[in-house]
C-alpha positions in Angstrom: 185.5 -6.0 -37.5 188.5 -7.6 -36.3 190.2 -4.2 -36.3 187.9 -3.7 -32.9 190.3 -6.7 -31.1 193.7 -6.3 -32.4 194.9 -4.6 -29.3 193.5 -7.1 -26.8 196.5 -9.6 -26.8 198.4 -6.4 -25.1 195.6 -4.6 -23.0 195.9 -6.0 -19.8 194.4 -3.3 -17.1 191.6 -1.9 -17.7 189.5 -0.5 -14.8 189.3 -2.3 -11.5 186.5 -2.7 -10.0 185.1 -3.0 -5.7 183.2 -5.3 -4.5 179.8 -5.6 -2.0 177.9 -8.9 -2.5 175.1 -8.8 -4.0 175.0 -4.8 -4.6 176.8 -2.4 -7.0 180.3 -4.0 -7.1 181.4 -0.4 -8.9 179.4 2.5 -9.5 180.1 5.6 -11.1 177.6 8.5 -11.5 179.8 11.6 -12.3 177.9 13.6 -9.9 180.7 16.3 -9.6 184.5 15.1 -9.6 184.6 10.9 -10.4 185.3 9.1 -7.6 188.1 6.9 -9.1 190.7 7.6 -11.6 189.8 8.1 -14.9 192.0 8.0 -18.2 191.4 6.9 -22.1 194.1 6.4 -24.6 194.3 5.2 -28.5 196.3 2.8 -30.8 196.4 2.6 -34.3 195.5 5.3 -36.7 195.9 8.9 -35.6 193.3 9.7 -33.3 193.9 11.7 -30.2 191.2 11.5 -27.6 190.2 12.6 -24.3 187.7 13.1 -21.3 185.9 15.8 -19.9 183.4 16.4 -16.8 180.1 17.8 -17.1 177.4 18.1 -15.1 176.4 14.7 -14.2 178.0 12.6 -17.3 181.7 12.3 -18.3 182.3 13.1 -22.2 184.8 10.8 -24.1 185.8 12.7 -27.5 187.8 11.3 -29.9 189.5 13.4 -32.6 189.8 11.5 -35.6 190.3 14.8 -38.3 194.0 13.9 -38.7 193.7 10.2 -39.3 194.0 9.3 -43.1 192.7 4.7 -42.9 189.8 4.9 -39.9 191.3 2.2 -37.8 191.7 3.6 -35.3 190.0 2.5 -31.9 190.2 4.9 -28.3 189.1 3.6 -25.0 188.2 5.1 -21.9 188.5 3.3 -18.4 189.3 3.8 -14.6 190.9 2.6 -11.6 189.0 1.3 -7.9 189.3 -1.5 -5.8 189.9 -4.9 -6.1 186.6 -7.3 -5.9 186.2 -8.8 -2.1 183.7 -11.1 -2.2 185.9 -13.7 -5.0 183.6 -16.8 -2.9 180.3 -15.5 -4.1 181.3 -14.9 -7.7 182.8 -18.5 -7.7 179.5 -19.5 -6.7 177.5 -22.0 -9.6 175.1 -19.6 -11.6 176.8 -16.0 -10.3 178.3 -13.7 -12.7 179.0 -10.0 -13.5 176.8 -7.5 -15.3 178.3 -4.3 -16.6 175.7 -1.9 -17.2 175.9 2.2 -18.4 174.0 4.6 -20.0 175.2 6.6 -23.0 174.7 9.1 -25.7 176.6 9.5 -28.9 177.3 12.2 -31.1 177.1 10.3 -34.4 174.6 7.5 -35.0 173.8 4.6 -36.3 177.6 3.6 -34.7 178.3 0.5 -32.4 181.0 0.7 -29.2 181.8 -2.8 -27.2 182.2 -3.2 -23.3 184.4 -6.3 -22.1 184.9 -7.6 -18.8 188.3 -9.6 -18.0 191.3 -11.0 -15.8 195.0 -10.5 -16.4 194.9 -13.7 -16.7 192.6 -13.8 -19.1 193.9 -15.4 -23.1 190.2 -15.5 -24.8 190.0 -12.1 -26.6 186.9 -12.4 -26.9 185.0 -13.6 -24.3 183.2 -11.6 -21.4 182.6 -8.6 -24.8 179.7 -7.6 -26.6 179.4 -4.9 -29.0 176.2 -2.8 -28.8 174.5 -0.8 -31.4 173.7 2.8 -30.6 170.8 3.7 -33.6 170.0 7.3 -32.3 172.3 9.9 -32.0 171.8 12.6 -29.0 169.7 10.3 -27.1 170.4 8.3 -23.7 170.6 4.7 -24.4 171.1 2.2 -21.2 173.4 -1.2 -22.2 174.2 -3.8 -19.9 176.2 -7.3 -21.1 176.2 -10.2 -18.5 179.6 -12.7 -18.7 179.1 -16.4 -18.8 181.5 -18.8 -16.7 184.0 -15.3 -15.8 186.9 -17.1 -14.6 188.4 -15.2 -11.6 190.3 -16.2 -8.5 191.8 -14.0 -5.1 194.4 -11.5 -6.2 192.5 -11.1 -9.6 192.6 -7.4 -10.8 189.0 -7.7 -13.0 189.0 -5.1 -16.1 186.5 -3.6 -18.2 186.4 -1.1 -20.6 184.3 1.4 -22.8 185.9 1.1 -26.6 185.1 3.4 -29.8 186.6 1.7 -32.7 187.0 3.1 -36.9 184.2 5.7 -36.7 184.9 7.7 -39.1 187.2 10.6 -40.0 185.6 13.5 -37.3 185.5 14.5 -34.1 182.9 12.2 -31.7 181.5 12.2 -28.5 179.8 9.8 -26.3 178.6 11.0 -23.4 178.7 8.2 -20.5 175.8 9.1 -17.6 177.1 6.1 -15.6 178.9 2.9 -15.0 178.6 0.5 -13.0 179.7 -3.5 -12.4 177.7 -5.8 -10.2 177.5 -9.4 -8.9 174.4 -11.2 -9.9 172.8 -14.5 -9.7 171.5 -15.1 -13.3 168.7 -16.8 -12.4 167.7 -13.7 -10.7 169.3 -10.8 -12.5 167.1 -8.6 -15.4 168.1 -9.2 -19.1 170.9 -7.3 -20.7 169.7 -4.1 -22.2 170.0 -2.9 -25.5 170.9 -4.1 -29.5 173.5 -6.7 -28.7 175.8 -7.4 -31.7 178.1 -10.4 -30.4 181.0 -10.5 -31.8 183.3 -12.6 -33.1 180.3 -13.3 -35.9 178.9 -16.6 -36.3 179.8 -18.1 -40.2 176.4 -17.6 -42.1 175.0 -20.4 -44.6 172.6 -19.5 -47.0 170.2 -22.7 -46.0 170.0 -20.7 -42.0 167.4 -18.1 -43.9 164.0 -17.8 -45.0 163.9 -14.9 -47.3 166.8 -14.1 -49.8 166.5 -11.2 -52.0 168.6 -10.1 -55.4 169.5 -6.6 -55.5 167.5 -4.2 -57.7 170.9 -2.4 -58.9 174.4 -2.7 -58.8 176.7 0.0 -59.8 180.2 1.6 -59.0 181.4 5.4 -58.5 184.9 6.6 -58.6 185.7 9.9 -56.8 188.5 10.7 -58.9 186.0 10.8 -62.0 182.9 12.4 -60.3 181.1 12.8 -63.3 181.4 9.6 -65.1 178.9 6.7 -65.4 180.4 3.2 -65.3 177.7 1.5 -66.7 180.2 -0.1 -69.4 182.7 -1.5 -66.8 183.7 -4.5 -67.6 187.0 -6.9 -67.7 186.8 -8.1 -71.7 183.6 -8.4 -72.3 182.6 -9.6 -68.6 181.0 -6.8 -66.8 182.2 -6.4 -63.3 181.6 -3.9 -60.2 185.2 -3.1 -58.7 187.1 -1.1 -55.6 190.1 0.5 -55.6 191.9 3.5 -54.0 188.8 6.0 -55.6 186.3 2.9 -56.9 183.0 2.3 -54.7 180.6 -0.6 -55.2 177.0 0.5 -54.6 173.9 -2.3 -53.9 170.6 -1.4 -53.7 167.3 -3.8 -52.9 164.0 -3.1 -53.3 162.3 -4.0 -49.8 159.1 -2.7 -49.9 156.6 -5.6 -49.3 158.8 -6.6 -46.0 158.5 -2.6 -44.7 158.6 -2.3 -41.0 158.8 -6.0 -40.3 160.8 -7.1 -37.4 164.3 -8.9 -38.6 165.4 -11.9 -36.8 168.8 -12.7 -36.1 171.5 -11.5 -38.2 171.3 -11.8 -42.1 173.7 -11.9 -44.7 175.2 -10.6 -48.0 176.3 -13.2 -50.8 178.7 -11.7 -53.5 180.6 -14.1 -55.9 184.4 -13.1 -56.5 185.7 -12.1 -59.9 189.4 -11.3 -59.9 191.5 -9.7 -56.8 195.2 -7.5 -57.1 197.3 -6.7 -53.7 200.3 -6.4 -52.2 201.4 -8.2 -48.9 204.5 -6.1 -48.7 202.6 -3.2 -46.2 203.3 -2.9 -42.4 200.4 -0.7 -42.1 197.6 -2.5 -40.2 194.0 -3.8 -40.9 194.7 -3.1 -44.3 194.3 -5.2 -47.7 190.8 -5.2 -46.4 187.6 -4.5 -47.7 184.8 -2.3 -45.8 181.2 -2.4 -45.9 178.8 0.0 -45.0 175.3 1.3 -44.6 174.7 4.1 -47.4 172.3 6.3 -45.3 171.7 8.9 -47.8 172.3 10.4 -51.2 170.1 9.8 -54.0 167.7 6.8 -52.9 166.8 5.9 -56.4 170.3 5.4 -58.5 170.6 3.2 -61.1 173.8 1.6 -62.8 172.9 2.9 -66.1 172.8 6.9 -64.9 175.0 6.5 -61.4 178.1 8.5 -60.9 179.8 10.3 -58.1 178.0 13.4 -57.9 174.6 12.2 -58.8 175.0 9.8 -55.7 176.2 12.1 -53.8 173.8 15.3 -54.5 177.0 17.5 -53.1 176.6 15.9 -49.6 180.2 15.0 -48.6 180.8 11.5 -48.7 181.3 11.3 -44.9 177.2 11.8 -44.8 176.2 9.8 -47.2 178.0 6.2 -46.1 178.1 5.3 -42.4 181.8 5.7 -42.1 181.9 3.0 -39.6 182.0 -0.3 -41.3 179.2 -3.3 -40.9 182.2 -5.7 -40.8 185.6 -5.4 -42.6 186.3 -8.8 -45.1 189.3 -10.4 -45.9 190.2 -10.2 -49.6 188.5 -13.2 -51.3 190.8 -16.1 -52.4 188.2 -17.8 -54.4 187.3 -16.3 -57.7 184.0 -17.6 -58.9 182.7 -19.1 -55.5 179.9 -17.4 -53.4 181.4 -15.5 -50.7 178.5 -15.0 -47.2 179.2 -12.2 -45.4 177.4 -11.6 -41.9 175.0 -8.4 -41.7 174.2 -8.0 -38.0 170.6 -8.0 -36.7 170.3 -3.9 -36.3 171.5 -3.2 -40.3 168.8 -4.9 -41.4 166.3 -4.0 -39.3 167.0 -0.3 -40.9 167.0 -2.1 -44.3 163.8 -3.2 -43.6 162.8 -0.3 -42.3 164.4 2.3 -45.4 166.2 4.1 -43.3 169.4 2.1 -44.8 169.3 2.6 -48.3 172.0 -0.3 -48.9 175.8 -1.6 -49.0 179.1 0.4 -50.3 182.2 -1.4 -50.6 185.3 0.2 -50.9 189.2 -1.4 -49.9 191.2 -0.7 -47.1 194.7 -0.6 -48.1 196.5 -0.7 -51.9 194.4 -3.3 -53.6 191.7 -3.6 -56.3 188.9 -5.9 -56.0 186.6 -7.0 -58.8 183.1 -9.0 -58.3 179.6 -9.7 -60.3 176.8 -7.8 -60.6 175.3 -10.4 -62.4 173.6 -9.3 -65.7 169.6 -10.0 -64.5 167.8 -10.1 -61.0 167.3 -14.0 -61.7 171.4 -13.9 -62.3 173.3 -16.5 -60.0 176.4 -14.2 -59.6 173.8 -11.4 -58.4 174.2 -10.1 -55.0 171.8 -11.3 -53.0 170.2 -10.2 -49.0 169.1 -13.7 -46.8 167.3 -12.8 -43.8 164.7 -14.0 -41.2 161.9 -12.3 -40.1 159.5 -12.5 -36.7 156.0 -14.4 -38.0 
């Protein structure tokens, strides 16, 4: 997920915002031509994208058909007034929400929101990241900053961000926006699945439930119709990723069906050998993805598993969530647990099947090898830790 913030360091205006204390500092209903300026750009990748007015809502689509890694990320964001009232935001206990309502083409997917200065050096403060679960469906998401550092002659920015969601074309529609100064002892909650980001480091002793996975295999679209059951580095088997390879997990959750996750949870996996080169300018890459597998055969097993059978002809852009759950940096340990952090809303669908578990394939030339661990009682055996509401 640190693709999401590379571009921070040189984004400096965003939208600016106007000010009324105590009221909507900005608001924007697209309720026929937008009031202020509006514009959206990219970086990285080669995604085009653009705005259009409807009815009532502006449409942000991205074209992502012609980009070949899915890093990419596209913003949209507009120009007002500067804030006025500087004294009562300064105030002890006053902050600013950013609140709007939106509906995307593609779900589950997640897009961030961030509020800052131009003098602002913390790339990630004053952001959140927001999980959208339904596709064509309103959702309303509001984050609130914490100790926003601004002074007279401030411009404050904000933005709407899309960031590696897939190969397509995408949509979100955006019914509103708008900015306000609130007292937090006052103010509602924040609405909708907050995923904060950067990700706390998880340690396996923070969970309550921790459960092996019922199979581990690989697929290899160059050889759709072979079965790596076999694969295997001497005589120790291993589950790799390359430029075709895809590691597949799977977990039988059935007794914890429709029970409310807690927190986030996280993914153990235990290193085996790692190949790549350092000598690429290309970004983000020498990386490795994860992601939701959403469809596809349900029931696979590493003995019978290859590409097509996984697949059932669906192309693979269905079947996988083509936006990552977080993007890892190539393990430098070989034989030493590695905890990755699954947010909150993954397994929540875990939980409740509509996730029907992890890919892993590399970003970037390299090949990746780790254990499936030969028994569910297996150390090396990727393992799920997660909390769960009593």
């Amino acid at each position: 997920m640190i693709s999401l913030f590379r571009w921070f360091s040189s984004l400096m205006v965003l939208f600016l915002l106007g000010a009324t204390a105590s009221h909507s500092q900005f608001l924007e209903t697209f309720d026929g031509e937008p009031k202020s300026e509006w514009v959206t750009f990219t970086g990285d990748g080669e995604a085009v994208s653009s705005l259009e007015w409807h009815d009532g809502f502006a449409r942000f689509v991205v074209d992502a058909t012609n980009d070949k890694h899915n890093i990419w990320w596209a913003i949209m964001r507009t120009l007002s007034a500067d804030i006025s009232d500087y004294e009562e935001l300064a105030k002890p206990g006053y902050e600013l929400k950013m609140e709007a309502r939106v509906r995307s083409s593609h779900a589950p997917r997640r897009l961030n929101m961030q509020l800052r200065t131009q003098r602002t050096t913390d790339n990630y403060a004053h952001l959140m990241e927001f999980d959208i679960p339904h596709s064509d469906k309103w959702h309303t998401i509001s984050m609130t900053t914490r100790q926003f550092d601004v002074k007279p002659g401030d411009q404050i920015n904000a933005h709407i961000a899309l960031m590696d969601w897939g190969p397509l074309v995408y949509t979100l529609d955006v019914d509103y926006v708008r900015v306000d100064i609130v007292n937090v002892s006052d103010t509602t909650p924040d609405k909708g699945e907050q995923v904060p980001y950067p990700p706390p480091v998880p340690q396996p002793e923070e969970f309550a439930y921790s459960v092996p996975a019922l199979e581990t295999g690989m697929i290899d679209a160059e050889y759709p119709e072979v079965n790596f059951r076999s694969w295997a580095d001497g005589g120790t088997p291993i589950l790799s990723v390359d430029n075709s390879k895809i590691i597949l997990l799977r977990w039988n959750l059935n007794r914890y069906r429709n029970r409310t996750a807690e927190g986030y949870g996280m993914l153990e996996l235990v290193p085996y050998s790692f190949s790549y080169t350092e000598e690429t300018a290309l970004p983000e890459l020498n990386r490795i993805r994860l992601v939701e597998i959403l469809s596809g055969d349900e029931s696979w097993i590493r003995e019978e598993v290859t590409y097509h059978s996984f697949t059932m002809n669906e192309p693979i852009e269905q079947v996988l969530n083509t936006q990552m759950i977080i993007d890892i940096d190539i393990p430098l340990q070989e034989d030493t647990p590695r905890y990755i952090h699954i947010p909150r809303p993954v397994i929540q669908r875990m939980l409740n099947g509509r996730t029907k578990g992890i890919a892993l394939y590399p970003l970037g030339p390299l090949h990746a090898s780790f254990y499936p661990g030969s028994s569910m009682g297996n150390p090396f055996r990727p393992r799920l830790y997660f909390n769960l509401s009593e």
